[in-house]
PDB file with one MODEL, atoms N, CA, C and O in Angstrom:
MODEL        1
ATOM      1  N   UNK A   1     -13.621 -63.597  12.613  1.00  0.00           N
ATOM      2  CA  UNK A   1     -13.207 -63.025  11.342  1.00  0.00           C
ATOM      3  C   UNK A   1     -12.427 -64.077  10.555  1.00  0.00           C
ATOM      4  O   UNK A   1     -11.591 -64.679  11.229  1.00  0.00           O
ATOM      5  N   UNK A   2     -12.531 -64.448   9.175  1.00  0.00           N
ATOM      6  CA  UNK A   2     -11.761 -65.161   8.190  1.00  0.00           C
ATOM      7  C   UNK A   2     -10.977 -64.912   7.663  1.00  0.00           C
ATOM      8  O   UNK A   2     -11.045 -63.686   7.758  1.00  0.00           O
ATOM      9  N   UNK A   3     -10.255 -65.081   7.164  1.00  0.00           N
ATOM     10  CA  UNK A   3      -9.032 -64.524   6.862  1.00  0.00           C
ATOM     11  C   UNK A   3      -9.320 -64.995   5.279  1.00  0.00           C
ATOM     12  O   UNK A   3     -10.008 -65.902   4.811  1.00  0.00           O
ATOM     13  N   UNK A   4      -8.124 -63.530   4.417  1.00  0.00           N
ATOM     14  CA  UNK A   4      -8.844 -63.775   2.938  1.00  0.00           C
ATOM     15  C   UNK A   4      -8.341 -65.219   2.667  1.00  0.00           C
ATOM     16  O   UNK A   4      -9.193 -66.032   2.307  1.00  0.00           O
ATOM     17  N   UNK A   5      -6.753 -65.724   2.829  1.00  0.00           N
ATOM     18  CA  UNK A   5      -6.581 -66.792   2.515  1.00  0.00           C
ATOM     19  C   UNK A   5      -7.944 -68.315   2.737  1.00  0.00           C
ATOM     20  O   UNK A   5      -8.329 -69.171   1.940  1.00  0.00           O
ATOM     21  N   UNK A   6      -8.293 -68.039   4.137  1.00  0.00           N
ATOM     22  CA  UNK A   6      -9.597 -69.070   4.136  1.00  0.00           C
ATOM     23  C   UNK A   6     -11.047 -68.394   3.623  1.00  0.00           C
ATOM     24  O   UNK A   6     -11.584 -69.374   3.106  1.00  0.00           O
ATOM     25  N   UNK A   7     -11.392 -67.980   3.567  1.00  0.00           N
ATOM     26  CA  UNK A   7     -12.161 -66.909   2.586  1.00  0.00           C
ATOM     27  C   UNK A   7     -12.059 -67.797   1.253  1.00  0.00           C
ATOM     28  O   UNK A   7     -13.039 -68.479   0.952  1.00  0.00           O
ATOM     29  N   UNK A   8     -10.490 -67.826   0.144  1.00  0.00           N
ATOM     30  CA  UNK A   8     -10.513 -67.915  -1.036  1.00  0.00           C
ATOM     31  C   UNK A   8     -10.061 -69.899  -0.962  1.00  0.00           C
ATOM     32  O   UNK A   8      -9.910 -70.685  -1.897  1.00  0.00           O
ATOM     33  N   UNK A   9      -9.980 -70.093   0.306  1.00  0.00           N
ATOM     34  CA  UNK A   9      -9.651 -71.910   0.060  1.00  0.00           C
ATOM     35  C   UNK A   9     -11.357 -72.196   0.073  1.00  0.00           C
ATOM     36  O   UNK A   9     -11.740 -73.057  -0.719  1.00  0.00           O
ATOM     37  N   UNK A  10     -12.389 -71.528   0.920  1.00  0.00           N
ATOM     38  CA  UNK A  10     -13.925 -71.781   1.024  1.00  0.00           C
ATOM     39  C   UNK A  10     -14.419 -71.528   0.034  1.00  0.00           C
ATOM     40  O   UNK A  10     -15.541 -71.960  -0.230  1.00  0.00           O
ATOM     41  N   UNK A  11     -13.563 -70.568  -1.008  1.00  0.00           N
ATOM     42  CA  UNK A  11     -14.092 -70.621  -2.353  1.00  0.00           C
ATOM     43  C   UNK A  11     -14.330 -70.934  -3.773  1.00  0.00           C
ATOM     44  O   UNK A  11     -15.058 -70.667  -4.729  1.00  0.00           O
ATOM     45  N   UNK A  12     -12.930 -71.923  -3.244  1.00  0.00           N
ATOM     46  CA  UNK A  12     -12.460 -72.817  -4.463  1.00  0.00           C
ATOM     47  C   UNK A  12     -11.982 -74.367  -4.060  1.00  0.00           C
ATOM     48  O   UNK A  12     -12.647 -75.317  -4.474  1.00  0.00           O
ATOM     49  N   UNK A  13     -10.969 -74.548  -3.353  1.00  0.00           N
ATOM     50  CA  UNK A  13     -10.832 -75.556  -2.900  1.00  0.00           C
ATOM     51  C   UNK A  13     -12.280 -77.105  -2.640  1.00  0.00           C
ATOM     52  O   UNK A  13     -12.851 -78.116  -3.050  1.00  0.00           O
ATOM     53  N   UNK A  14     -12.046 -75.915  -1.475  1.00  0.00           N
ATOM     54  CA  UNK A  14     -13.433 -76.580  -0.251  1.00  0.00           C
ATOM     55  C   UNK A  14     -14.584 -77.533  -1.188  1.00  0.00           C
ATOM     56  O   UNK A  14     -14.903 -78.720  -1.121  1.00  0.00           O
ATOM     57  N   UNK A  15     -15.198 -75.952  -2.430  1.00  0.00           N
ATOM     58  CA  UNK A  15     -16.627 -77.248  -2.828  1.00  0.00           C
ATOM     59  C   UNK A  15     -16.172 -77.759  -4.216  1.00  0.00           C
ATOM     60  O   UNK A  15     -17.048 -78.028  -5.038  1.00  0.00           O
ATOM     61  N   UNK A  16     -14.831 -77.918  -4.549  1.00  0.00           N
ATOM     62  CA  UNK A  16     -14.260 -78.509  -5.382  1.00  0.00           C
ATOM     63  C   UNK A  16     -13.933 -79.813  -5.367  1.00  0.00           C
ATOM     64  O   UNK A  16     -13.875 -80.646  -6.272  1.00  0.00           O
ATOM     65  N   UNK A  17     -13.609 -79.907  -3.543  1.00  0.00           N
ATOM     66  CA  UNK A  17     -13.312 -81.332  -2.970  1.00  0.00           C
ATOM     67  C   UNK A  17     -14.798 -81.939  -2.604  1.00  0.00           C
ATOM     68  O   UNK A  17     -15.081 -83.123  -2.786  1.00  0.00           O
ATOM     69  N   UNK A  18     -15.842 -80.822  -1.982  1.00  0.00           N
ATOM     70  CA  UNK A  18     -16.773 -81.400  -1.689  1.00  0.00           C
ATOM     71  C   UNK A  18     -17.770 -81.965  -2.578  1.00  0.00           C
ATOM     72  O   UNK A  18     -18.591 -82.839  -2.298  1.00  0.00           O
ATOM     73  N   UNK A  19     -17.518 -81.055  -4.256  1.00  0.00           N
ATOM     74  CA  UNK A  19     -19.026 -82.168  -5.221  1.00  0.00           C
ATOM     75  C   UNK A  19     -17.454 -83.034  -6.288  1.00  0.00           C
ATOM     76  O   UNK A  19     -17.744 -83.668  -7.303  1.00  0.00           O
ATOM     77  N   UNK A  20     -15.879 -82.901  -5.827  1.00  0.00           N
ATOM     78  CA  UNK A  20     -15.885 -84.223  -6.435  1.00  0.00           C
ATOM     79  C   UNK A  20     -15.542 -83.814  -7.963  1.00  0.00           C
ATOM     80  O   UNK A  20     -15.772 -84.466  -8.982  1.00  0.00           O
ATOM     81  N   UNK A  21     -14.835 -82.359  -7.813  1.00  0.00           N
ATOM     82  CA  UNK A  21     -14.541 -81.759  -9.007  1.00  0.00           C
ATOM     83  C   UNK A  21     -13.061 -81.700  -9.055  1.00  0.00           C
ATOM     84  O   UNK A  21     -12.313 -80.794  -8.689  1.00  0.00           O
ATOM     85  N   UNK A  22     -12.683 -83.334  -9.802  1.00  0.00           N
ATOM     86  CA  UNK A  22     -11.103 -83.554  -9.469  1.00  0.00           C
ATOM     87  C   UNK A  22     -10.026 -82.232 -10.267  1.00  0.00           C
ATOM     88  O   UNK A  22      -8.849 -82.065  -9.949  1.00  0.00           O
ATOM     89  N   UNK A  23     -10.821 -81.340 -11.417  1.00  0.00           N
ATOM     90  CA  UNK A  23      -9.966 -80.748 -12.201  1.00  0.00           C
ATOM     91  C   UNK A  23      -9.851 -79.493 -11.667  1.00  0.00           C
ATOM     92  O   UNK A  23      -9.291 -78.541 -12.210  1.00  0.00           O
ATOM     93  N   UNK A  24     -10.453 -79.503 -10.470  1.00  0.00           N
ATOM     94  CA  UNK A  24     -10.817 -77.799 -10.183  1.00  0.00           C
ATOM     95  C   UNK A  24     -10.397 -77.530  -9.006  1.00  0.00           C
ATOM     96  O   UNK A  24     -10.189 -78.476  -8.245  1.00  0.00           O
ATOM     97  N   UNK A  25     -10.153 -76.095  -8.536  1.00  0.00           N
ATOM     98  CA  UNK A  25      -9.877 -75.764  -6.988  1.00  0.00           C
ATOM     99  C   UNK A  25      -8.508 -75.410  -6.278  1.00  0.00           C
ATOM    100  O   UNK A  25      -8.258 -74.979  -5.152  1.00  0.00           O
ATOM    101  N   UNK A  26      -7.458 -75.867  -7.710  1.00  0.00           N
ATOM    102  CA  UNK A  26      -6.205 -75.733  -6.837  1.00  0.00           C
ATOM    103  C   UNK A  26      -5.657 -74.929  -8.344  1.00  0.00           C
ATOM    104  O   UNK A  26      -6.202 -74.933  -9.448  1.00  0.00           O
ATOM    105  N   UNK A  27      -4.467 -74.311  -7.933  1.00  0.00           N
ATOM    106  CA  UNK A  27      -3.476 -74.022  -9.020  1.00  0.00           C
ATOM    107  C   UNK A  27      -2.426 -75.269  -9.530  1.00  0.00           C
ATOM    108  O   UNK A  27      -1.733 -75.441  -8.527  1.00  0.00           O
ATOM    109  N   UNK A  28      -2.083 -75.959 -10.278  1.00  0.00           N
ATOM    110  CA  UNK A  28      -1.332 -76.534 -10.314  1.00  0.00           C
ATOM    111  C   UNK A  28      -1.544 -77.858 -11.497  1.00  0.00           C
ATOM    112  O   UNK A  28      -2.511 -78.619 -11.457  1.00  0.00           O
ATOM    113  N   UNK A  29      -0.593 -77.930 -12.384  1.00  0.00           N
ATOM    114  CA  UNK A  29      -0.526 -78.512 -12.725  1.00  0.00           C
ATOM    115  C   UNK A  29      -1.419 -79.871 -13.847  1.00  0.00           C
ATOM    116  O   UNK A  29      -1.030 -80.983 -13.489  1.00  0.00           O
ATOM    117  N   UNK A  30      -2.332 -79.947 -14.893  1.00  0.00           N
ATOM    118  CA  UNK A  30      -3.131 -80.672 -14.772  1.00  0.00           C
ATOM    119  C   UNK A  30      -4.510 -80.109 -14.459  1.00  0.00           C
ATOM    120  O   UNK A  30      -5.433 -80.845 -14.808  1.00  0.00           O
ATOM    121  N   UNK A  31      -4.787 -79.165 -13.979  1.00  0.00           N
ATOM    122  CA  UNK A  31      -6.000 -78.373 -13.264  1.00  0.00           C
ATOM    123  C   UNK A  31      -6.192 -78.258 -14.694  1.00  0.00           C
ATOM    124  O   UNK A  31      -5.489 -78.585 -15.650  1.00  0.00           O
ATOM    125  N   UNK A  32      -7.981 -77.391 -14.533  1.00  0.00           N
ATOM    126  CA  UNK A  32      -8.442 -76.496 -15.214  1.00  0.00           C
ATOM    127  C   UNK A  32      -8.507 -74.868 -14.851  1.00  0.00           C
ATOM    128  O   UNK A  32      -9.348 -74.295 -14.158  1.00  0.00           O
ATOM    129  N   UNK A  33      -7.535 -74.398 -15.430  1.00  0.00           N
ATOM    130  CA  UNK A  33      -7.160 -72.690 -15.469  1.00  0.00           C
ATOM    131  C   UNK A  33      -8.547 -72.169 -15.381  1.00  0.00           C
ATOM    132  O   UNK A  33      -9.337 -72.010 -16.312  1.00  0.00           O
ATOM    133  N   UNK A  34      -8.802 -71.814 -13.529  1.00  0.00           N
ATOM    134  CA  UNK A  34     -10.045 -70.879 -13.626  1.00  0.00           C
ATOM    135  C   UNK A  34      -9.267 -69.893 -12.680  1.00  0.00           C
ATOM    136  O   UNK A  34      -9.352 -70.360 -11.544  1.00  0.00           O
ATOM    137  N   UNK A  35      -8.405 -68.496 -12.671  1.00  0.00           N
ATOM    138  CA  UNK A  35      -7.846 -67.832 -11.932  1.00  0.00           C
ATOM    139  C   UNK A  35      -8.756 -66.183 -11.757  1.00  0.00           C
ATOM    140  O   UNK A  35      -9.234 -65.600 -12.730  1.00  0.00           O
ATOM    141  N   UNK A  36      -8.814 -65.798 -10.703  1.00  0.00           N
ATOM    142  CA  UNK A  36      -8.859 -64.607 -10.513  1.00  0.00           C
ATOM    143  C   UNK A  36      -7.470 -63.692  -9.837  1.00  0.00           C
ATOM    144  O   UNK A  36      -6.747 -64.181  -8.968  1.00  0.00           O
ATOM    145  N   UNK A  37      -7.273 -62.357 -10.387  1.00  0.00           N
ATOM    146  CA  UNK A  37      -6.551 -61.641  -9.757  1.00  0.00           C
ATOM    147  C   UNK A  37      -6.924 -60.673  -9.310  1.00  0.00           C
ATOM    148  O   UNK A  37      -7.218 -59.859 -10.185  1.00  0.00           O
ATOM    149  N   UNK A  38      -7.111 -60.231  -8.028  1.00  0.00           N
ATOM    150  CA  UNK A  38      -7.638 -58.871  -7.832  1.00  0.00           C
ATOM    151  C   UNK A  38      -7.016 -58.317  -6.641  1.00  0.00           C
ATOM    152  O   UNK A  38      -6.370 -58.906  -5.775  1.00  0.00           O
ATOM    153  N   UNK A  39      -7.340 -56.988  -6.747  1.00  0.00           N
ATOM    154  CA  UNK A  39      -6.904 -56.011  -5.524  1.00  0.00           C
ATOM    155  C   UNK A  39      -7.559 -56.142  -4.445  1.00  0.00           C
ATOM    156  O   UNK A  39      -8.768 -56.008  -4.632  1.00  0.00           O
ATOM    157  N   UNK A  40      -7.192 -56.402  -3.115  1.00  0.00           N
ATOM    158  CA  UNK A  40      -8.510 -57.101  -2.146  1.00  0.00           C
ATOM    159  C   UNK A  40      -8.921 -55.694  -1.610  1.00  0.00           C
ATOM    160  O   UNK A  40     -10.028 -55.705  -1.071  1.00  0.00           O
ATOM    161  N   UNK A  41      -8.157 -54.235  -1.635  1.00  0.00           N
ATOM    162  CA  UNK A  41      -8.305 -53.372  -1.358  1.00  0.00           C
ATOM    163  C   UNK A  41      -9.090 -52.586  -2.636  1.00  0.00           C
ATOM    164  O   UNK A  41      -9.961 -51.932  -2.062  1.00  0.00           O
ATOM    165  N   UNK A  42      -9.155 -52.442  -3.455  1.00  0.00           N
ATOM    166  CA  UNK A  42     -10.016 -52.081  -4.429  1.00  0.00           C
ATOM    167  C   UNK A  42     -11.402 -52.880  -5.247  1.00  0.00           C
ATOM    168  O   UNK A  42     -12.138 -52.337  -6.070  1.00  0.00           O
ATOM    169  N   UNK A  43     -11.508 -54.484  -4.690  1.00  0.00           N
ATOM    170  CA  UNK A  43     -12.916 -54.578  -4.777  1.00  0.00           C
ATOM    171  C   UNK A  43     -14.169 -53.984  -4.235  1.00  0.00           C
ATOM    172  O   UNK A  43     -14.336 -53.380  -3.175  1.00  0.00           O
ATOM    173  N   UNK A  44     -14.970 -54.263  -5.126  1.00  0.00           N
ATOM    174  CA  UNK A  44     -15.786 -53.106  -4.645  1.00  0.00           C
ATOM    175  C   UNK A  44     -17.244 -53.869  -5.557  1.00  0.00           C
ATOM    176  O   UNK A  44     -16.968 -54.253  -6.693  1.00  0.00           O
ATOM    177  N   UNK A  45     -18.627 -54.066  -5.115  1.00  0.00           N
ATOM    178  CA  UNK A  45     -19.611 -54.773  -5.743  1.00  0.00           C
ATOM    179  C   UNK A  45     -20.124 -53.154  -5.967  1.00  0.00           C
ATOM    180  O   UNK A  45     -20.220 -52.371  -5.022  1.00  0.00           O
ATOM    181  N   UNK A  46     -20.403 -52.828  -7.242  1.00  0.00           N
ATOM    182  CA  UNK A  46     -21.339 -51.436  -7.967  1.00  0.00           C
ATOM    183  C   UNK A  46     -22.781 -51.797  -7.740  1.00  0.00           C
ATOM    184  O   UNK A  46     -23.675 -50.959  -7.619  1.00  0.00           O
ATOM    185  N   UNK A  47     -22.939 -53.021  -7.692  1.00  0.00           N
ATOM    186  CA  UNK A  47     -24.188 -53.679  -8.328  1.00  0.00           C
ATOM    187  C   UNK A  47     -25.417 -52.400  -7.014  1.00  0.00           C
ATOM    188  O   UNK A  47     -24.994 -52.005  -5.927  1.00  0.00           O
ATOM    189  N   UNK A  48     -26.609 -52.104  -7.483  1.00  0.00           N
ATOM    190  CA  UNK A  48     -27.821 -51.916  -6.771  1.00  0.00           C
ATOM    191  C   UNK A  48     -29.086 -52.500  -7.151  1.00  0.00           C
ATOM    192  O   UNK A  48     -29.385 -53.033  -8.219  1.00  0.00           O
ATOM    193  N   UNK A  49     -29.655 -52.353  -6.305  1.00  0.00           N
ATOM    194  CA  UNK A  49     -31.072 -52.700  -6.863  1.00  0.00           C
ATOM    195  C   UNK A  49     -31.470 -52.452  -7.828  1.00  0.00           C
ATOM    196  O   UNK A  49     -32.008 -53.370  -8.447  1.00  0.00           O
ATOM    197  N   UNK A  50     -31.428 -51.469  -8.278  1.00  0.00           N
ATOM    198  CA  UNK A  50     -31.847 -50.651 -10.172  1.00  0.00           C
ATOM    199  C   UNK A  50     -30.957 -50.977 -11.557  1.00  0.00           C
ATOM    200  O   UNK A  50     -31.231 -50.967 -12.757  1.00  0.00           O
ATOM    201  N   UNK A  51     -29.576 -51.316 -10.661  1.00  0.00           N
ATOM    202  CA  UNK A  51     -28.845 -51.805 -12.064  1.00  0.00           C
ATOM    203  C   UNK A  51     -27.874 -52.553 -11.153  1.00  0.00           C
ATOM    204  O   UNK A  51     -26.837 -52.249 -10.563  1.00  0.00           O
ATOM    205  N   UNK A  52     -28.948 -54.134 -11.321  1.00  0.00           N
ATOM    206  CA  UNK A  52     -27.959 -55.325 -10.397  1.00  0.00           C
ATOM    207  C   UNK A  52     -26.903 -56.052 -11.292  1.00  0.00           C
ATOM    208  O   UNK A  52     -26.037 -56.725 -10.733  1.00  0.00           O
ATOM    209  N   UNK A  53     -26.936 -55.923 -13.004  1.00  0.00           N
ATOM    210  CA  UNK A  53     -25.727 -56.114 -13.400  1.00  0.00           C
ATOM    211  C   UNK A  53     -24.683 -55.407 -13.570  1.00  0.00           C
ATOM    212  O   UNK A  53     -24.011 -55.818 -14.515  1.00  0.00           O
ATOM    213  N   UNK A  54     -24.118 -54.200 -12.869  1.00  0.00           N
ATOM    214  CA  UNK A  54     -23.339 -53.698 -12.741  1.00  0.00           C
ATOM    215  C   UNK A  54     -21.827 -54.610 -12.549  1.00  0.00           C
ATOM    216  O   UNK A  54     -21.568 -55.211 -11.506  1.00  0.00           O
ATOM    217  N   UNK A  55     -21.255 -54.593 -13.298  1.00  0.00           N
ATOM    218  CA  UNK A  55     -19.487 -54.857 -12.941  1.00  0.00           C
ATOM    219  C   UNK A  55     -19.075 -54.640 -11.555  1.00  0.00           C
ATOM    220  O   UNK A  55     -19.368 -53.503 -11.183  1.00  0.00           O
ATOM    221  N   UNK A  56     -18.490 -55.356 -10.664  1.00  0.00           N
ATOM    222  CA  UNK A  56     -17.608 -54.833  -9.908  1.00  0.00           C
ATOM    223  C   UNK A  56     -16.010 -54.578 -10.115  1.00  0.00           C
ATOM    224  O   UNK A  56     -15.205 -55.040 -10.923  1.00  0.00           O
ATOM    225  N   UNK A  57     -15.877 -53.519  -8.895  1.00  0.00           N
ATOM    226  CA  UNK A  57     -14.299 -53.709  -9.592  1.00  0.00           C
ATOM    227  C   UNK A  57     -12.855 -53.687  -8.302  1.00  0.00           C
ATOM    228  O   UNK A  57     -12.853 -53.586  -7.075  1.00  0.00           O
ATOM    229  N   UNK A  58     -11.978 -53.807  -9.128  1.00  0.00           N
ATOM    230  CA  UNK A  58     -11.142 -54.599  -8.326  1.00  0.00           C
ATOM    231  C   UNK A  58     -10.418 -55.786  -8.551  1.00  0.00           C
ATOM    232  O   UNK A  58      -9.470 -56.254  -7.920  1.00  0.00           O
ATOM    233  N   UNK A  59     -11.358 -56.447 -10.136  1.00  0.00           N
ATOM    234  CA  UNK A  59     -10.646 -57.826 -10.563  1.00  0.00           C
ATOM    235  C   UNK A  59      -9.945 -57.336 -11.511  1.00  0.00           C
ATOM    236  O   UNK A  59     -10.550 -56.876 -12.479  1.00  0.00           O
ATOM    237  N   UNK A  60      -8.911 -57.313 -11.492  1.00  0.00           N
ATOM    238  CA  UNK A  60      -7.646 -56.942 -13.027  1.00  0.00           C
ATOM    239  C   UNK A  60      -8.198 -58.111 -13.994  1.00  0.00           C
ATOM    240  O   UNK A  60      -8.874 -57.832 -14.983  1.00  0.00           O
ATOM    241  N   UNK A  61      -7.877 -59.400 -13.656  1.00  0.00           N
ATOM    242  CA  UNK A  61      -7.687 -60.547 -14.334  1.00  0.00           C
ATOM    243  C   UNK A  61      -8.067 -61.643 -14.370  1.00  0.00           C
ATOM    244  O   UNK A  61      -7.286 -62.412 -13.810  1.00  0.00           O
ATOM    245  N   UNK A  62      -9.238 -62.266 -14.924  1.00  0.00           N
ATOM    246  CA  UNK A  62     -10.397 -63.372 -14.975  1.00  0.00           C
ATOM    247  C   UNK A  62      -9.863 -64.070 -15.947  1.00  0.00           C
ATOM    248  O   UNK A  62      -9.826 -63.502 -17.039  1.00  0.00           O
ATOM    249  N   UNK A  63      -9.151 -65.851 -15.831  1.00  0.00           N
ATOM    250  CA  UNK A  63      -8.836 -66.759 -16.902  1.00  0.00           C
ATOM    251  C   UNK A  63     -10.233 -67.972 -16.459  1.00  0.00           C
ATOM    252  O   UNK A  63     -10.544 -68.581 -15.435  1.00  0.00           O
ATOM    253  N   UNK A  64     -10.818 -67.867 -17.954  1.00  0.00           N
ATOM    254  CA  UNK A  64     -11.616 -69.263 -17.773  1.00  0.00           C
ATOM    255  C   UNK A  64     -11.840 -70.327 -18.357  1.00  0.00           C
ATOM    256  O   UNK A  64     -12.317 -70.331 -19.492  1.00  0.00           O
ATOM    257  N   UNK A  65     -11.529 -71.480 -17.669  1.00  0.00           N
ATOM    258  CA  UNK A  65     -11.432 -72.697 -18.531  1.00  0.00           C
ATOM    259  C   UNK A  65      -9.759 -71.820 -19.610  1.00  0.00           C
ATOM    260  O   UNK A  65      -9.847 -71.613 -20.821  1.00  0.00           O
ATOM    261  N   UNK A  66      -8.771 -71.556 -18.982  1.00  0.00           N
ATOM    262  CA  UNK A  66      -7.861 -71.375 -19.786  1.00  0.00           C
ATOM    263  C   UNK A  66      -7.983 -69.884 -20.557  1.00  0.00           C
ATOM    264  O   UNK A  66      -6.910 -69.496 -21.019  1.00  0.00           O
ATOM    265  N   UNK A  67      -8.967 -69.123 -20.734  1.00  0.00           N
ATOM    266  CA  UNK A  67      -9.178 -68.315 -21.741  1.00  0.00           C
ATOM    267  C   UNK A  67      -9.003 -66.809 -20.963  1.00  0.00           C
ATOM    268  O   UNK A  67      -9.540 -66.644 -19.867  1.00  0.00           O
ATOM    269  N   UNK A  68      -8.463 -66.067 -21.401  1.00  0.00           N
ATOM    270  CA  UNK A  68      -8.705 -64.282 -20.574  1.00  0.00           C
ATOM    271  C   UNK A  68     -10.077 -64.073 -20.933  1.00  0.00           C
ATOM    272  O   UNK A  68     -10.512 -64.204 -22.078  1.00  0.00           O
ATOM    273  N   UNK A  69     -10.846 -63.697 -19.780  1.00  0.00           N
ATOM    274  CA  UNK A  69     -12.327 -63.044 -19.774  1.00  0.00           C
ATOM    275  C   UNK A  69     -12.309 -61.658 -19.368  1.00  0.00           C
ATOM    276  O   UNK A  69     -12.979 -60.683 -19.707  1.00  0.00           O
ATOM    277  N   UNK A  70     -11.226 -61.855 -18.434  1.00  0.00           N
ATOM    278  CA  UNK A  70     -11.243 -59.892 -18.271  1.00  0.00           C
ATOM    279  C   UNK A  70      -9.921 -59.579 -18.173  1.00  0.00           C
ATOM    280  O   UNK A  70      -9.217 -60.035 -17.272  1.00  0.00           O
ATOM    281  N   UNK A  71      -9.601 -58.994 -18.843  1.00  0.00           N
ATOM    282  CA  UNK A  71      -8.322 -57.736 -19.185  1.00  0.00           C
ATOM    283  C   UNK A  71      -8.319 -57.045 -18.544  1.00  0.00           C
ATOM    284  O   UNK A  71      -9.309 -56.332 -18.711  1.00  0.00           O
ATOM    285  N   UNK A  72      -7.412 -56.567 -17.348  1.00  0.00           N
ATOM    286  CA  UNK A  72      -7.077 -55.177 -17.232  1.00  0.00           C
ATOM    287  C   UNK A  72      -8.577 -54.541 -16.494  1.00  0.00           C
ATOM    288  O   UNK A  72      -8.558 -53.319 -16.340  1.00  0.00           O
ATOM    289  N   UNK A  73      -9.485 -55.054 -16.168  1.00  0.00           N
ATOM    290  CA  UNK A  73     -10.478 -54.789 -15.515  1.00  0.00           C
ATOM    291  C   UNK A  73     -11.732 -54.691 -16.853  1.00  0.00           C
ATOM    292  O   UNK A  73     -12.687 -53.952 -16.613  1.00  0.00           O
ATOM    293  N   UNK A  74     -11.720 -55.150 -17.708  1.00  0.00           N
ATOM    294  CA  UNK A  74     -12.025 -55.442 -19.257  1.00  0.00           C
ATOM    295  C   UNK A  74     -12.807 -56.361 -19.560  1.00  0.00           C
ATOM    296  O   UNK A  74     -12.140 -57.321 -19.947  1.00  0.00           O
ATOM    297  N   UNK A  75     -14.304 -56.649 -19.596  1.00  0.00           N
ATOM    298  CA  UNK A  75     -14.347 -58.141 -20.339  1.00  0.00           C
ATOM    299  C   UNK A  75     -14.441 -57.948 -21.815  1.00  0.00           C
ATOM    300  O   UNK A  75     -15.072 -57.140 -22.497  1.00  0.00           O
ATOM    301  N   UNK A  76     -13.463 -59.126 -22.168  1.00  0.00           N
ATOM    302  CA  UNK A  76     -12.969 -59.405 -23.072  1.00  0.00           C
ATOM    303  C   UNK A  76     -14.452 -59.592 -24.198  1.00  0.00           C
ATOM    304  O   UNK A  76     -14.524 -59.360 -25.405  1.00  0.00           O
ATOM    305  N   UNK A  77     -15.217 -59.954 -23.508  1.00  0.00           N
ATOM    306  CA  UNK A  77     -16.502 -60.901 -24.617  1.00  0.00           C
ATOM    307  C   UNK A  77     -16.198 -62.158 -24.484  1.00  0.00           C
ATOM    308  O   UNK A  77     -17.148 -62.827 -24.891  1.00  0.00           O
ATOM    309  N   UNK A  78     -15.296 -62.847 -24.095  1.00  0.00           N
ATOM    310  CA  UNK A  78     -14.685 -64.067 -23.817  1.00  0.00           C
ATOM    311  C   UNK A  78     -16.009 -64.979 -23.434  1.00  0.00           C
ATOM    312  O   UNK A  78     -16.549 -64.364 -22.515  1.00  0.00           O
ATOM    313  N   UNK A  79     -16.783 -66.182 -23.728  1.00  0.00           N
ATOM    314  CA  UNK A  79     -17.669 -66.649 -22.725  1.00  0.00           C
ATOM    315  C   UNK A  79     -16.995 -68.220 -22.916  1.00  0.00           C
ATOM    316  O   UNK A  79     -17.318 -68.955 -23.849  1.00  0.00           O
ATOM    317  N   UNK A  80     -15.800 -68.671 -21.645  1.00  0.00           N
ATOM    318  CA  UNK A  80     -15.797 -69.591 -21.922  1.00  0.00           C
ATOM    319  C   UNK A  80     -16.173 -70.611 -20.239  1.00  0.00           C
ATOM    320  O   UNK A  80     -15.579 -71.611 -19.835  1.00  0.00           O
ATOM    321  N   UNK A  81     -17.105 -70.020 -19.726  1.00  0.00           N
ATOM    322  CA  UNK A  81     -17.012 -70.957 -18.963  1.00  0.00           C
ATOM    323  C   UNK A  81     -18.388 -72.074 -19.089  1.00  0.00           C
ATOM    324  O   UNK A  81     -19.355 -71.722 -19.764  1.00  0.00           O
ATOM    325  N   UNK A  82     -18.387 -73.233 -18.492  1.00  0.00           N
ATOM    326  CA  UNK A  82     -19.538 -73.768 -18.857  1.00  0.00           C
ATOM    327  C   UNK A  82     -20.051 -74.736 -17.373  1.00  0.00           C
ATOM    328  O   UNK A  82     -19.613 -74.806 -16.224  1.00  0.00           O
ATOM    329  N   UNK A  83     -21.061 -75.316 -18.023  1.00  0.00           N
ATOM    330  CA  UNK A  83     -21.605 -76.071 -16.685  1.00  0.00           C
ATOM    331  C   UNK A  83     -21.192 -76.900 -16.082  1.00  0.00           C
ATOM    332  O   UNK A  83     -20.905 -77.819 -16.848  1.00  0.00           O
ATOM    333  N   UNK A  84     -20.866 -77.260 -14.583  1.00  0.00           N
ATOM    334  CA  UNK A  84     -20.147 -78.165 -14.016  1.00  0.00           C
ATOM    335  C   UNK A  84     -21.256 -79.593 -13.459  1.00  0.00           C
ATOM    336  O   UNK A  84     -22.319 -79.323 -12.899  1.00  0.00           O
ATOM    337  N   UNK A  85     -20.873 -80.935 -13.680  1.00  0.00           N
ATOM    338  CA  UNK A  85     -22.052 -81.129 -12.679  1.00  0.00           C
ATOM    339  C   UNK A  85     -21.587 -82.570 -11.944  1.00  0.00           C
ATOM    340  O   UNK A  85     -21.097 -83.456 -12.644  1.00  0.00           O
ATOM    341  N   UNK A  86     -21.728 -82.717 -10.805  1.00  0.00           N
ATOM    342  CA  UNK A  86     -21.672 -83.899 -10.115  1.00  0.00           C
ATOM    343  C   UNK A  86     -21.602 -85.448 -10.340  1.00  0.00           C
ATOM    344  O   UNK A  86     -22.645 -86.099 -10.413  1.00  0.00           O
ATOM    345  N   UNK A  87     -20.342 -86.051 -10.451  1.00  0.00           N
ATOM    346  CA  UNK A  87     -20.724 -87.462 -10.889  1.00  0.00           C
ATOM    347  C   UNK A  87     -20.991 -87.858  -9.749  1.00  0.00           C
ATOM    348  O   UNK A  87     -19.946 -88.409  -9.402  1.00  0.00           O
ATOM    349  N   UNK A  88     -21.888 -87.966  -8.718  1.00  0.00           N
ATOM    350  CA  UNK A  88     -22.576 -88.873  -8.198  1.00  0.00           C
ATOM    351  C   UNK A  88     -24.200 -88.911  -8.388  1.00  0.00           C
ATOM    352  O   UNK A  88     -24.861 -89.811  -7.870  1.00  0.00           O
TER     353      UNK A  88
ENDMDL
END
């Protein structure tokens, strides 16, 4: 079993260090503001087969690239995230 803390370092950290994405992956300083906040007890994926874009929920608070995308469990309309890609 994983624990959420390694769970959320495998999910940000990890392939942040691994493709070499110096602005990304950590909180702090200098970064690029990509945060989630959520209830680990109230996520929940809606999505089914018949309506696979369904919202999940459980995330209060989505900042991207700096910007609020979801409010309060809300998207904003916000679209600021964009493509990342490998300098090697």
């Amino acid at each position: 079993m994983v624990t959420l803390e390694e769970a959320i370092r495998r999910m940000t950290s990890l392939p942040a260090l691994k493709f070499q994405l110096k602005d990304r992956g950590l909180i702090k300083e200098g970064m690029t503001a990509d945060i989630v906040v959520f209830d680990e007890v109230q996520v929940k994926d809606l999505s089914t087969f018949d309506k696979p874009h369904a919202y999940s929920t459980g995330f209060h608070y989505v900042i991207v690239n700096g910007v609020l995308t979801v409010d309060n469990e809300k998207h904003t309309g916000a679209r600021a995230g964009k493509a990342l890609y490998s300098k090697n």
